[in-house]
MOPAC internal coordinates of N, CA, C and O (Angstrom, degrees):
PM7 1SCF
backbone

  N    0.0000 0     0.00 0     0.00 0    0    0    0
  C    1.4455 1     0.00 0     0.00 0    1    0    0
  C    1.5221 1   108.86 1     0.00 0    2    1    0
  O    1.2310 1   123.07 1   -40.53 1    3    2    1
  N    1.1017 1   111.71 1   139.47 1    3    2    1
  C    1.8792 1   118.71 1  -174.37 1    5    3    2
  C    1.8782 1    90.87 1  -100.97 1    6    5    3
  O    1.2310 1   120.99 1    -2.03 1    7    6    5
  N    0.9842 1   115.72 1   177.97 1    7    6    5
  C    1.3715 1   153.84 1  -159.55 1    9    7    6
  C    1.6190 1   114.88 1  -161.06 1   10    9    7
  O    1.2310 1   126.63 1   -62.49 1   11   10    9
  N    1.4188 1   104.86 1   117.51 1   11   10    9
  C    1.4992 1   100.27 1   166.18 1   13   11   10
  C    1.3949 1    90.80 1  -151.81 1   14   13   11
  O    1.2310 1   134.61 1   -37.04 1   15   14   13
  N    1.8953 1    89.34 1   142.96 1   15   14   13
  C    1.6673 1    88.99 1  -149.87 1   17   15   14
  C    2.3031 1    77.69 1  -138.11 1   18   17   15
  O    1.2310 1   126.19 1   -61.09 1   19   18   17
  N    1.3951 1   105.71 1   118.91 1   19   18   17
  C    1.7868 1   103.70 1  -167.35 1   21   19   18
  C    1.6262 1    79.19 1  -111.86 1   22   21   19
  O    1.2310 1   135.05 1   -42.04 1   23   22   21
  N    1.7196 1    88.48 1   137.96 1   23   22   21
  C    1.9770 1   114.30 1   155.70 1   25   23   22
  C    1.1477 1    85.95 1   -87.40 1   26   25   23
  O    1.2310 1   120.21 1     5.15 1   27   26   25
  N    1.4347 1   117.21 1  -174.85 1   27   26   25
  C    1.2629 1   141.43 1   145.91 1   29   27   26
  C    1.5703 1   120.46 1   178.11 1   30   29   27
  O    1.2310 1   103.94 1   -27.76 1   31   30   29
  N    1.3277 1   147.19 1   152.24 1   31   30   29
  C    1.2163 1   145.83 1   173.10 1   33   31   30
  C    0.8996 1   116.73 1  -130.13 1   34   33   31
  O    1.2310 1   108.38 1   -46.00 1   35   34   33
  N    1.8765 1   139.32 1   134.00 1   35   34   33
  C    1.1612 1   130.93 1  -159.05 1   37   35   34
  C    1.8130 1   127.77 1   -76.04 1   38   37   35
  O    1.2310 1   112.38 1   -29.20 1   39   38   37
  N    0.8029 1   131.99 1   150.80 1   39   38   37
  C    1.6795 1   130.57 1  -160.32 1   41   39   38
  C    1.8101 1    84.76 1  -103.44 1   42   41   39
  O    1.2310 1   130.84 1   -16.50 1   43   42   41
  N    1.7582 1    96.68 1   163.50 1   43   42   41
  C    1.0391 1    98.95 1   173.06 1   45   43   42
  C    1.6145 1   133.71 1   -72.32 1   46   45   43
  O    1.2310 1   121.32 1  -170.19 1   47   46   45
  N    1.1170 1   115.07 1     9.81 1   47   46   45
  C    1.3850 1   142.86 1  -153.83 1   49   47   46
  C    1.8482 1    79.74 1   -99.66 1   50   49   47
  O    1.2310 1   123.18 1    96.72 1   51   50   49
  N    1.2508 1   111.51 1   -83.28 1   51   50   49
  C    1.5575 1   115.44 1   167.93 1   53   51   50
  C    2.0877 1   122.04 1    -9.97 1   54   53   51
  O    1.2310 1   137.11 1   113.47 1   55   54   53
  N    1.2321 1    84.47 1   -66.53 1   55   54   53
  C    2.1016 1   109.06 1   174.82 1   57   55   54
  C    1.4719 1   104.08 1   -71.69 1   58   57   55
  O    1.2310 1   119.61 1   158.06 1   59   58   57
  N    1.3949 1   118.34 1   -21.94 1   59   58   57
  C    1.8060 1   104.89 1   166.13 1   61   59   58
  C    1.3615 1   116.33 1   -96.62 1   62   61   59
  O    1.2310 1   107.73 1  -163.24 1   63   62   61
  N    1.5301 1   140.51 1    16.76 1   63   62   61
  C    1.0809 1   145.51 1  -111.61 1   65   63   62
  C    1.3071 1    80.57 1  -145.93 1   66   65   63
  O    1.2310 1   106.76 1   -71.95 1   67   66   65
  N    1.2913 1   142.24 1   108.05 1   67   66   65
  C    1.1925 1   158.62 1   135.12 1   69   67   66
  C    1.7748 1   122.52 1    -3.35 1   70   69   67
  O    1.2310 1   113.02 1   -52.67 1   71   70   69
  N    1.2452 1   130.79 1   127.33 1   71   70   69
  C    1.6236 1   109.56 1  -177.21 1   73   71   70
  C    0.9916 1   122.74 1   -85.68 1   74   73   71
  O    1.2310 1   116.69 1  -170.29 1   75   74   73
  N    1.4106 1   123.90 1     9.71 1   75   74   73
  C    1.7826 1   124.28 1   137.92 1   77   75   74
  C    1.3314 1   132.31 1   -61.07 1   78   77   75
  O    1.2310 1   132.65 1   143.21 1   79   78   77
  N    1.8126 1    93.16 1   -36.79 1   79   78   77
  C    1.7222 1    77.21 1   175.76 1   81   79   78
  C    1.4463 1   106.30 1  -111.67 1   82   81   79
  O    1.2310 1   112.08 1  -164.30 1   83   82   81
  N    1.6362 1   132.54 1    15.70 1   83   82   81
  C    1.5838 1   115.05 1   124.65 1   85   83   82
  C    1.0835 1   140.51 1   -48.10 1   86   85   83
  O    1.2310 1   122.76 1   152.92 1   87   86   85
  N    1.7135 1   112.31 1   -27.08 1   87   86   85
  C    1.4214 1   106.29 1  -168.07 1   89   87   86
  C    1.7188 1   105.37 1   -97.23 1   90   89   87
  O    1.2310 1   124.75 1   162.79 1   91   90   89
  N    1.5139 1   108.49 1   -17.21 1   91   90   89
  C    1.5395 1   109.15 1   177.35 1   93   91   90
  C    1.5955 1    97.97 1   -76.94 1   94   93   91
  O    1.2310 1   110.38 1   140.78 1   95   94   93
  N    1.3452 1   135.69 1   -39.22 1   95   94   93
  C    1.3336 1   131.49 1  -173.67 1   97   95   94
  C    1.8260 1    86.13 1   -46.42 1   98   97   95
  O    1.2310 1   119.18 1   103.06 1   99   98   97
  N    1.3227 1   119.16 1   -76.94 1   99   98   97
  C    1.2061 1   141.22 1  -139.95 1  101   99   98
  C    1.4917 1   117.27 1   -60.25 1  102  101   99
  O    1.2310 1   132.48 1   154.61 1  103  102  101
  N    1.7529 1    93.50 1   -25.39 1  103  102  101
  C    1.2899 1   112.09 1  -168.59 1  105  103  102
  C    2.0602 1   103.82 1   -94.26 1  106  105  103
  O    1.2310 1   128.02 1   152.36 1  107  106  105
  N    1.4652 1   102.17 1   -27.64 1  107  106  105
  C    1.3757 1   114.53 1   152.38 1  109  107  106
  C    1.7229 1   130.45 1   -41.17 1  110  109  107
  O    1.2310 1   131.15 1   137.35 1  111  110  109
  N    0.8739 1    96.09 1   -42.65 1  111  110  109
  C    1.7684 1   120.49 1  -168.09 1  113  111  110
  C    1.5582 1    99.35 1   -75.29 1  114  113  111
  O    1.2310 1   130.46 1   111.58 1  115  114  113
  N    1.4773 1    97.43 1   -68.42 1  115  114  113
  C    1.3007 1    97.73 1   175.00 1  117  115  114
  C    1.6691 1   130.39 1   -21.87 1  118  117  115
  O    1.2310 1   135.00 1   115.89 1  119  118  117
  N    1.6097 1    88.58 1   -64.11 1  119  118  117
  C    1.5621 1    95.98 1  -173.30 1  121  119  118
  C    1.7180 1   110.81 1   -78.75 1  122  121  119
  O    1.2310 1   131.17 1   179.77 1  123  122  121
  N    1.3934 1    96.05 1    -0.23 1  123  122  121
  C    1.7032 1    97.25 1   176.45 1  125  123  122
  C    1.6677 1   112.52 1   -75.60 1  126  125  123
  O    1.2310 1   131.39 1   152.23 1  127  126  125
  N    1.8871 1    95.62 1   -27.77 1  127  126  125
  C    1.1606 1   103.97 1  -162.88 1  129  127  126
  C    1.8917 1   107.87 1   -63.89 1  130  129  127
  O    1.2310 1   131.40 1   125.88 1  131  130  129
  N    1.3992 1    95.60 1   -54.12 1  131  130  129
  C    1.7864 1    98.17 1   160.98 1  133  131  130
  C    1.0745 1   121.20 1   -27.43 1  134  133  131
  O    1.2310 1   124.45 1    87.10 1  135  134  133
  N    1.5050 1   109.07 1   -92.90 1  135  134  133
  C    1.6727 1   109.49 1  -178.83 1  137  135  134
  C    1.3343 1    99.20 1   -24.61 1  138  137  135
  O    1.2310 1   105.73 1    93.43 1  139  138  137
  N    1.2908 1   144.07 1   -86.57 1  139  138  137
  C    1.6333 1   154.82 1  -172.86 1  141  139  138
  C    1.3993 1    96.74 1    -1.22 1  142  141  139
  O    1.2310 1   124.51 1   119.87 1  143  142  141
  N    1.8833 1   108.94 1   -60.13 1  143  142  141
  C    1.2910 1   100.21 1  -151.65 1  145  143  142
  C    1.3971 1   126.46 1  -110.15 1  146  145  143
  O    1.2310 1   131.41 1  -156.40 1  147  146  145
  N    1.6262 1    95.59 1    23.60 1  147  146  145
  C    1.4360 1   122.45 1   161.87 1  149  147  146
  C    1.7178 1   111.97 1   -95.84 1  150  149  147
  O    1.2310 1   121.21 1  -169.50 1  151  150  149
  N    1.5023 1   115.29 1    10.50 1  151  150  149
  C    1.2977 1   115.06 1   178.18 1  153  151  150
  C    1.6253 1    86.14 1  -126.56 1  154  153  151
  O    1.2310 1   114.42 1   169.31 1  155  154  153
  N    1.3950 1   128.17 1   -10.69 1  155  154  153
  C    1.4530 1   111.07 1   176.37 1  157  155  154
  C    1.4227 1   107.89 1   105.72 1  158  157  155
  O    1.2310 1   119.19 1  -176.31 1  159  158  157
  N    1.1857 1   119.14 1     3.69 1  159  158  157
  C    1.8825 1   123.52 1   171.82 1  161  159  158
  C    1.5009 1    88.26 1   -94.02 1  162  161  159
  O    1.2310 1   120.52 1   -59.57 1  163  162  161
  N    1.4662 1   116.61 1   120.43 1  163  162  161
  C    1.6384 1   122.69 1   159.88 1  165  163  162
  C    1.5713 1   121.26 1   -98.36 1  166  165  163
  O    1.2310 1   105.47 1   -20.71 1  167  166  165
  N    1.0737 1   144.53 1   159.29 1  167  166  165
  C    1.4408 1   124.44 1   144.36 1  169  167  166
  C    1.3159 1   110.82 1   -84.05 1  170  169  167
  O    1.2310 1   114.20 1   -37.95 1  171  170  169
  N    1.3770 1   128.58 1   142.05 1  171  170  169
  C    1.7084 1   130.73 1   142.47 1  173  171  170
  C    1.6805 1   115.88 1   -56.42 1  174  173  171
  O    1.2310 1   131.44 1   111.18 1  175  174  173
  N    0.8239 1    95.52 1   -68.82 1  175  174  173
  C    1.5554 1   101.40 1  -179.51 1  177  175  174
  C    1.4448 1   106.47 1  -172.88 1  178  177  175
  O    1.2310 1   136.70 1   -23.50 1  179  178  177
  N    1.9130 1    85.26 1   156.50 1  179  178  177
  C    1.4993 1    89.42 1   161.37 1  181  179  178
  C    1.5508 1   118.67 1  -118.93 1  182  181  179
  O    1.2310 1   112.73 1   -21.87 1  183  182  181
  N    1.4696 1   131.34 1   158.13 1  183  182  181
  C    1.3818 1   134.58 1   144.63 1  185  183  182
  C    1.4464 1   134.89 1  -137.47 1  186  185  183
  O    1.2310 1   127.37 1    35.57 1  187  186  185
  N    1.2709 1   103.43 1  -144.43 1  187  186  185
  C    1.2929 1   116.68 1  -165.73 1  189  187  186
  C    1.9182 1   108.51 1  -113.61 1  190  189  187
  O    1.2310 1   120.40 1   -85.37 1  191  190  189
  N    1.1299 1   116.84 1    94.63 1  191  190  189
  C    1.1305 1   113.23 1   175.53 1  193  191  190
  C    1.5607 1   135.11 1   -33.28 1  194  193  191
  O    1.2310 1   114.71 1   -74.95 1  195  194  193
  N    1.5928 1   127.63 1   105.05 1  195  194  193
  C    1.0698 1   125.04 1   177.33 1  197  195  194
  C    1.2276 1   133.90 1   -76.46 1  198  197  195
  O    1.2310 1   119.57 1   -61.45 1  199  198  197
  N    1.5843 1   118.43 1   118.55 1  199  198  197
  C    1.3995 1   102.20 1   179.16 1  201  199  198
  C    1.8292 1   126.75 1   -48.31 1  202  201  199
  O    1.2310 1   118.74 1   -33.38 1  203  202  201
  N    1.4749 1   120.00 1   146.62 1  203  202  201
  C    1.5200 1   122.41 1  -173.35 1  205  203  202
  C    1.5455 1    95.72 1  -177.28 1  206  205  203
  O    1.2310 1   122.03 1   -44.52 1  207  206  205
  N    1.2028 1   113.71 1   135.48 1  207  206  205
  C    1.4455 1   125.51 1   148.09 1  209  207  206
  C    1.7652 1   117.33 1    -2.60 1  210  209  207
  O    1.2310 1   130.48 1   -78.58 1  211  210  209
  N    0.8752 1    97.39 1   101.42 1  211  210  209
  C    1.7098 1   106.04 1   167.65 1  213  211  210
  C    1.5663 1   111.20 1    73.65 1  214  213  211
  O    1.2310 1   132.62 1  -143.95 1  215  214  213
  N    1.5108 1    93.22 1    36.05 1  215  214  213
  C    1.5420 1    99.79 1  -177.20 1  217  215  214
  C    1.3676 1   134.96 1   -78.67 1  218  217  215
  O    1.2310 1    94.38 1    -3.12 1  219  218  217
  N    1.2042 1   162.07 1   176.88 1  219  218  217
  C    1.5798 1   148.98 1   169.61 1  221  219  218
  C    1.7595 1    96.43 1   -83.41 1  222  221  219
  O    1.2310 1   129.48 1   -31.14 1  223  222  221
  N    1.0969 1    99.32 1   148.86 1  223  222  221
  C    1.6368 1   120.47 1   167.23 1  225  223  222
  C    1.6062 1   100.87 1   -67.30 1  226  225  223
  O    1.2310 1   114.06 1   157.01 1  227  226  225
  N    1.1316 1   128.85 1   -22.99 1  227  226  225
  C    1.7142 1   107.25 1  -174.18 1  229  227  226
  C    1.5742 1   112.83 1   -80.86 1  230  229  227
  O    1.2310 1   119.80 1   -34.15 1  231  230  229
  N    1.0887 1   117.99 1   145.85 1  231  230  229
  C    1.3176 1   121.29 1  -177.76 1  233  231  230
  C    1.4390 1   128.40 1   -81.83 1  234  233  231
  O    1.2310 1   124.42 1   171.58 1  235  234  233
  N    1.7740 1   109.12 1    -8.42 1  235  234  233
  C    1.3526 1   112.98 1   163.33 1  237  235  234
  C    1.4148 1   107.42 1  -167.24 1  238  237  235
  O    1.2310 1   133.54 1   -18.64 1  239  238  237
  N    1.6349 1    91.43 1   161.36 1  239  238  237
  C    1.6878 1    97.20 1  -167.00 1  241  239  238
  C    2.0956 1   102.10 1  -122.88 1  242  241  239
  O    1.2310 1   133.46 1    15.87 1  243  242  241
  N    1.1816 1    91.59 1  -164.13 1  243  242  241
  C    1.3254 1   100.04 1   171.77 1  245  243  242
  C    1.8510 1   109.79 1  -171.68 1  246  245  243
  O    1.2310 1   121.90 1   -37.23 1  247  246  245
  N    0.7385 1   113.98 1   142.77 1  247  246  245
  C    1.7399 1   109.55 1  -164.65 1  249  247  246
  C    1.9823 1    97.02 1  -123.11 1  250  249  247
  O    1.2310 1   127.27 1   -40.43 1  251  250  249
  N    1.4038 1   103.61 1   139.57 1  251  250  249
  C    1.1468 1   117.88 1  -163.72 1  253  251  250
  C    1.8479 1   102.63 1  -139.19 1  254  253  251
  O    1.2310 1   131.72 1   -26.00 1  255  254  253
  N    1.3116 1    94.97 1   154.00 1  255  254  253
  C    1.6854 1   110.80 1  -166.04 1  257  255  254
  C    1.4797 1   104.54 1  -140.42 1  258  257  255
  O    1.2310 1   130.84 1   -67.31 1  259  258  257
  N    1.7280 1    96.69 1   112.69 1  259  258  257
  C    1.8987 1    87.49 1   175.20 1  261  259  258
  C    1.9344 1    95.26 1  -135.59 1  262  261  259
  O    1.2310 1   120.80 1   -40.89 1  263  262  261
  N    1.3579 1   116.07 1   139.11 1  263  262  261
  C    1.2076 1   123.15 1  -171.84 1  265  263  262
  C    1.9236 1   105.44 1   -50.69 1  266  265  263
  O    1.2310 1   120.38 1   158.88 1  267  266  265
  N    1.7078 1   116.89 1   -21.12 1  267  266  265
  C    1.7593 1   111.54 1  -159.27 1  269  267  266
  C    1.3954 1    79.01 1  -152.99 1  270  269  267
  O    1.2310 1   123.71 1   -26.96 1  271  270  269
  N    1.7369 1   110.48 1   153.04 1  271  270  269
  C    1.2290 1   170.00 1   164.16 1  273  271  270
  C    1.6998 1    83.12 1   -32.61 1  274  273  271
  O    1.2310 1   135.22 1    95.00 1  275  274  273
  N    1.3515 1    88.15 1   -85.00 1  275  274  273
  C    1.8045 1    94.82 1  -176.37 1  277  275  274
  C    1.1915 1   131.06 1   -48.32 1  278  277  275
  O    1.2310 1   122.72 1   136.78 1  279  278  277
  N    1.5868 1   112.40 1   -43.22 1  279  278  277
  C    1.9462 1   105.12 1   152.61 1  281  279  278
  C    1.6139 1   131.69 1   -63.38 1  282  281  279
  O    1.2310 1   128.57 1   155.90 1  283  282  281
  N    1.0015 1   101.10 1   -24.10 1  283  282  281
  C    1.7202 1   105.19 1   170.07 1  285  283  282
  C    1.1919 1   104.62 1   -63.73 1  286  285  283
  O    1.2310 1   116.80 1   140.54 1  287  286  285
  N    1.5053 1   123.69 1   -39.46 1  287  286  285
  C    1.8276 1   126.35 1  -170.86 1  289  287  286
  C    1.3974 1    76.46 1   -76.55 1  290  289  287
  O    1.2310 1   105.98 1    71.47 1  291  290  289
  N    1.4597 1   143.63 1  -108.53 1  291  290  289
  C    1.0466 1   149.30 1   174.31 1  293  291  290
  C    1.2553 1   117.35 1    35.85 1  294  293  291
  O    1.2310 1   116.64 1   109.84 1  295  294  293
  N    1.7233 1   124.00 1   -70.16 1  295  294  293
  C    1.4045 1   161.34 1   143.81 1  297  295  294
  C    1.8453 1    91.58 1   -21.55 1  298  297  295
  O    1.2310 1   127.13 1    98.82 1  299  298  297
  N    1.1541 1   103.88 1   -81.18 1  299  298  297
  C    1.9093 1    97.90 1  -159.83 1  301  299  298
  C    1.1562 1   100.89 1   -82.18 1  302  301  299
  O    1.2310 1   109.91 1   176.47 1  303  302  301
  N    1.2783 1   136.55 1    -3.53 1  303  302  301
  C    1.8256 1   121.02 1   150.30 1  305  303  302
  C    1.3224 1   117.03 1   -67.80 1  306  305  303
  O    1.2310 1   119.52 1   144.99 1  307  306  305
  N    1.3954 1   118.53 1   -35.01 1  307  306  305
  C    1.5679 1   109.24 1   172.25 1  309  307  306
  C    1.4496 1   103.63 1   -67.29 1  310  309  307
  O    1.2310 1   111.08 1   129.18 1  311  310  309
  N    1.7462 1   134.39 1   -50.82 1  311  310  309
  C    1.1963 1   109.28 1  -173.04 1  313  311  310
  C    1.6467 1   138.75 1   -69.84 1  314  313  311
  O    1.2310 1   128.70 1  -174.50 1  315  314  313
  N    1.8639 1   100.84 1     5.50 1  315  314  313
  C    1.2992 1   121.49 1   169.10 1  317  315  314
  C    1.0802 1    99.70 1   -76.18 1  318  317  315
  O    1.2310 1   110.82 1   140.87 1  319  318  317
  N    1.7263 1   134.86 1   -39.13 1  319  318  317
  C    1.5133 1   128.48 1  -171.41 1  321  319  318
  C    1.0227 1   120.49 1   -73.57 1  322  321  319
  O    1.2310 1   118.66 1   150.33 1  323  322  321
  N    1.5551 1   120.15 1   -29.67 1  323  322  321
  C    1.4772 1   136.80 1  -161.82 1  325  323  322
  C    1.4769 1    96.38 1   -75.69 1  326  325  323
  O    1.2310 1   112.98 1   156.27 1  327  326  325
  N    1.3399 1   130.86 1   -23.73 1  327  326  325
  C    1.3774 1   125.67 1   165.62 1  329  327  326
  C    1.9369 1   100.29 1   103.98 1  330  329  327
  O    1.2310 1   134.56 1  -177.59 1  331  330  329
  N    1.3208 1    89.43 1     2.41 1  331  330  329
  C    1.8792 1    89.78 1  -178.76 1  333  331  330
  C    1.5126 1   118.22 1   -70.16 1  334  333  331
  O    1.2310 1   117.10 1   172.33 1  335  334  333
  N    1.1375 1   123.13 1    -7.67 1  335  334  333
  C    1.4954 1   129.25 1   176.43 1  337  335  334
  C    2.3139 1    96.97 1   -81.66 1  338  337  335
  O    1.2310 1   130.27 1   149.30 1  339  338  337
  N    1.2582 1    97.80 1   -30.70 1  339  338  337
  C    2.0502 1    96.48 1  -171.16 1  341  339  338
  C    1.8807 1    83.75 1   -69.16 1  342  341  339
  O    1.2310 1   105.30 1   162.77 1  343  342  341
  N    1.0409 1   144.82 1   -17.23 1  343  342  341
  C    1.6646 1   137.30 1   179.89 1  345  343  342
  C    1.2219 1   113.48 1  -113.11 1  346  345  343
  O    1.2310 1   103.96 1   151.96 1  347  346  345
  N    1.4804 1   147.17 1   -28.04 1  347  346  345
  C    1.2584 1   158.96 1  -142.44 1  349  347  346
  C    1.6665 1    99.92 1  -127.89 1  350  349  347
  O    1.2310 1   112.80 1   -40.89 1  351  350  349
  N    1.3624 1   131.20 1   139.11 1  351  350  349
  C    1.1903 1   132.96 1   134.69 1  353  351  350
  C    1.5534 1   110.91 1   -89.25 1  354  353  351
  O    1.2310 1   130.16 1   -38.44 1  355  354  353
  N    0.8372 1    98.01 1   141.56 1  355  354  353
  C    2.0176 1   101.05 1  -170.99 1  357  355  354
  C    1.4299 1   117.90 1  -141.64 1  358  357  355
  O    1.2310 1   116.25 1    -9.72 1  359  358  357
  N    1.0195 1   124.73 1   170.28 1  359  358  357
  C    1.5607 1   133.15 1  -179.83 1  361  359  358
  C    1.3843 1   129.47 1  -155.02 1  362  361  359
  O    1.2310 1   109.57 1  -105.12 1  363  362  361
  N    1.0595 1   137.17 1    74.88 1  363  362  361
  C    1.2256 1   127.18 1  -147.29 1  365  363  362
  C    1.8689 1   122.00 1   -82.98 1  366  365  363
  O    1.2310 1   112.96 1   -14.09 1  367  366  365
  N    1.2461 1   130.91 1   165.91 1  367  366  365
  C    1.4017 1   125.24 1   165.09 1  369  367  366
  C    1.3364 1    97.86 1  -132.91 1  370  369  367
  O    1.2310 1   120.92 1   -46.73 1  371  370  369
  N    1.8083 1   115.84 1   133.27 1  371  370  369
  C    1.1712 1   129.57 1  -165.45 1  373  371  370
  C    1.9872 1   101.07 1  -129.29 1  374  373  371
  O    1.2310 1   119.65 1   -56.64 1  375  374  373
  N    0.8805 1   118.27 1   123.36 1  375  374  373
  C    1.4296 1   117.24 1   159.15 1  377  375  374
  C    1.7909 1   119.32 1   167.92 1  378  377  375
  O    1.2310 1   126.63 1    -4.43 1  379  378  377
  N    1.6937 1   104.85 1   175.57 1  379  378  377
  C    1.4174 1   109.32 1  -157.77 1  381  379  378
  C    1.4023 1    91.53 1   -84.71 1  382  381  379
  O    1.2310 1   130.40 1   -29.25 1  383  382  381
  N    1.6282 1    97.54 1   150.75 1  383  382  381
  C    2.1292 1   107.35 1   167.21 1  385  383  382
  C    1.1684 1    90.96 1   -91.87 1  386  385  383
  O    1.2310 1   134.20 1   -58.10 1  387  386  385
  N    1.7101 1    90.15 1   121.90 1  387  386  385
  C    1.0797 1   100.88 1   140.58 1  389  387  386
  C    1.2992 1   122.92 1  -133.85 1  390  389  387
  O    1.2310 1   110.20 1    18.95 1  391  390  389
  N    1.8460 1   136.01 1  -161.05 1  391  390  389
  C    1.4326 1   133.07 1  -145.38 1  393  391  390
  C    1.5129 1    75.60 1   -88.51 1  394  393  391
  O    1.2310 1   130.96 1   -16.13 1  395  394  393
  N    1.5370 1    96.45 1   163.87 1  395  394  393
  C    1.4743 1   114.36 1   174.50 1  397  395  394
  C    1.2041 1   100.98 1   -90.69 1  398  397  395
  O    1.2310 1    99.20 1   137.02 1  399  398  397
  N    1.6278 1   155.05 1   -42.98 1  399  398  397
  C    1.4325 1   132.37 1   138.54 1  401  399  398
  C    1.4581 1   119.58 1     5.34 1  402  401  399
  O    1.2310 1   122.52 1   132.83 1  403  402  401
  N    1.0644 1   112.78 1   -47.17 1  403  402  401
  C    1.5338 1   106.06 1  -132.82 1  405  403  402
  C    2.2687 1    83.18 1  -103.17 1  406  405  403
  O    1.2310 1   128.62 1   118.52 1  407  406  405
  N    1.3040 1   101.00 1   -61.48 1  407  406  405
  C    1.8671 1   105.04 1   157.32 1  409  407  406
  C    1.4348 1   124.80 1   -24.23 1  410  409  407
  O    1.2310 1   124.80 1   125.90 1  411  410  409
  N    1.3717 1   108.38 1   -54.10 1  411  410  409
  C    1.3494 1   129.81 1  -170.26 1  413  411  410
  C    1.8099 1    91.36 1   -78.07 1  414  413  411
  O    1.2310 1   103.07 1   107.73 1  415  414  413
  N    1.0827 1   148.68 1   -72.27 1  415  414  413
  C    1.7103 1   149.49 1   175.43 1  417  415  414
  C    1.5898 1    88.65 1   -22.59 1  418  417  415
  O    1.2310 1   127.28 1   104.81 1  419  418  417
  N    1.2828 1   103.61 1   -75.19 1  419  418  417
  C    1.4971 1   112.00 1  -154.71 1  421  419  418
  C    1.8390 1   108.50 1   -54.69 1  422  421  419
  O    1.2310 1   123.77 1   164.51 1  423  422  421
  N    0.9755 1   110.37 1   -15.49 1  423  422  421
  C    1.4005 1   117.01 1   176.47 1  425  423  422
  C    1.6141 1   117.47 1   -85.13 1  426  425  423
  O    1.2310 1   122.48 1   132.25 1  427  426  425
  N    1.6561 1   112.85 1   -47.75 1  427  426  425
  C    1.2470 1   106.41 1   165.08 1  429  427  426
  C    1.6726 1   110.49 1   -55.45 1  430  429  427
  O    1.2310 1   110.32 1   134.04 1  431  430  429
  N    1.3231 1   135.80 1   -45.96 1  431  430  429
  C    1.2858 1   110.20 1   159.32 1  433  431  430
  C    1.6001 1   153.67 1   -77.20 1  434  433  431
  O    1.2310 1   129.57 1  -149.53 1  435  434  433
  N    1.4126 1    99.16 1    30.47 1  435  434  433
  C    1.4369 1    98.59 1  -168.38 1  437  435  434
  C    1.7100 1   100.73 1   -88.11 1  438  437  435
  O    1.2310 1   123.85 1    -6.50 1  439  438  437
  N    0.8305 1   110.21 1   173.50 1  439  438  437
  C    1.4909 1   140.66 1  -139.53 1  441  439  438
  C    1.8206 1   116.04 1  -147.32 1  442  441  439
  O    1.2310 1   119.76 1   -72.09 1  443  442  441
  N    0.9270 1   118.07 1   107.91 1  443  442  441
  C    1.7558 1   109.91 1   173.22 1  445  443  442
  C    1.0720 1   105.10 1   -32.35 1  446  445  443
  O    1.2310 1   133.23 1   -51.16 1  447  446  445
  N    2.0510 1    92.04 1   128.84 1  447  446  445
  C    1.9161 1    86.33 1   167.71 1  449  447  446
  C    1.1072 1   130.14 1    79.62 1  450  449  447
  O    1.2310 1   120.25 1   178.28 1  451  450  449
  N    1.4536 1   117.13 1    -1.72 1  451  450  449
  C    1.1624 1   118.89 1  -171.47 1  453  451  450
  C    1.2615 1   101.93 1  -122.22 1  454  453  451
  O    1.2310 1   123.23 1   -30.51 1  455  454  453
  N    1.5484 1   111.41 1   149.49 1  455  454  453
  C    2.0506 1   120.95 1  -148.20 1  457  455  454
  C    2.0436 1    85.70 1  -151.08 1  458  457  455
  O    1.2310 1   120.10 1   180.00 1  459  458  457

């Protein structure tokens, strides 16, 4: 199972943005979110980023679940289309769960530079 988990904070483009076409962005998503989860991309949730120690600068996230590699890409090409990057600064983290055993090994051997 992949994980893709987007910050983002809104640009000023977002705050000049009329509440018609927030609510059509918003109302977009929505129904994106379906389709999504008739291919098996869900969301967990979304919020509001809390300030804490060693935190990200974005002010909110949203965490996402797609069974393959290729639907997660899948997933953040539609939200490049949806036009949410022209309102949002964002950042995303993309990758497979796996056991923390298995993370933790791979760490005692890492190596400078090495990906």
């Amino acid at each position: 199972m992949y994980v893709v988990i987007e910050t983002w904070t809104p640009k000023p483009a977002f705050f000049a943005a009329d509440e018609e076409t927030r609510k059509n962005l918003f109302a977009g998503i929505q129904g994106a979110i379906k389709q999504l989860a008739e291919v098996g991309v869900v969301t967990l949730g979304w919020g509001r980023v809390e300030p804490a120690s060693q935190s990200t600068s974005y002010e909110w996230f949203a965490v996402w679940q797609a069974p393959s590699k290729e639907l997660a890409d899948v997933f953040l090409g539609g939200v490049e289309e949806s036009g949410w990057y022209t309102y949002f600064e964002q950042s995303n983290v993309v990758g497979e769960l796996r056991p923390v055993e298995a993370v933790a090994a791979e760490h005692v051997t890492l190596e400078v530079n090495a990906k």
